[in-house]
C-alpha positions in Angstrom: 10.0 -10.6 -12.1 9.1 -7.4 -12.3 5.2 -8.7 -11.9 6.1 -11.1 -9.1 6.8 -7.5 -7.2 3.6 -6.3 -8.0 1.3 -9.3 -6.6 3.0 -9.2 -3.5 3.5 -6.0 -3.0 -0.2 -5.9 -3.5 -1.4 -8.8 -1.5 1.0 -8.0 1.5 -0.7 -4.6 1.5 -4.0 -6.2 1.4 -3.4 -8.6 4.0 -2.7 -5.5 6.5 -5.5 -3.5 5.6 -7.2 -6.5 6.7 -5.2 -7.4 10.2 -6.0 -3.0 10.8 -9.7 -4.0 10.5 -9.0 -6.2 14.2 -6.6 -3.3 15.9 -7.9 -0.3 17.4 -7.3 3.0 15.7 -5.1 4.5 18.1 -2.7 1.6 18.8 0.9 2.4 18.2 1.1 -0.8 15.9 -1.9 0.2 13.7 -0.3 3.7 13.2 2.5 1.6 12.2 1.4 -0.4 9.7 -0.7 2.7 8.3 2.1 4.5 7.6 4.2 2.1 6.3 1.5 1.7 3.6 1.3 5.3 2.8 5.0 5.2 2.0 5.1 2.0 0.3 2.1 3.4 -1.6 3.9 6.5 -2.4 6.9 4.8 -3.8 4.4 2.7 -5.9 2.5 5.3 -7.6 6.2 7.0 -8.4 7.2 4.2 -9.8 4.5 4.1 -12.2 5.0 7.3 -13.4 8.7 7.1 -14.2 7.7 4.2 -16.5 5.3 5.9 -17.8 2.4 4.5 -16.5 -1.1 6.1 -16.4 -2.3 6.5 -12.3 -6.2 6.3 -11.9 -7.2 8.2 -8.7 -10.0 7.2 -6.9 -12.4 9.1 -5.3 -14.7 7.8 -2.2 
């Protein structure tokens, strides 16, 4: 179950990075959305870690 979480945590997240690509930067509803995947991100990463999971940071 635990999985089934995980895909669509990750494809919902997906899916709105996409939708941001079509909404100008400074619209209320793409400050939105980018926030809400900074928390839910967030809460991911912790997650991992109180499992003990190994987080891989990526650097652009």
């Amino acid at each position: 179950m635990k999985d089934d979480y995980k895909k669509m945590y990750l494809h919902l997240f997906n899916a709105v990075t996409d939708a941001l690509a079509f909404i100008p930067e400074d619209n209320r509803a793409a400050q939105l959305l980018r926030t809400a995947q900074m928390v839910c991100e967030e809460l991911y990463i912790r997650q991992g870690e109180e499992e003990g999971g190994k987080i891989i940071h990526f650097i652009k």
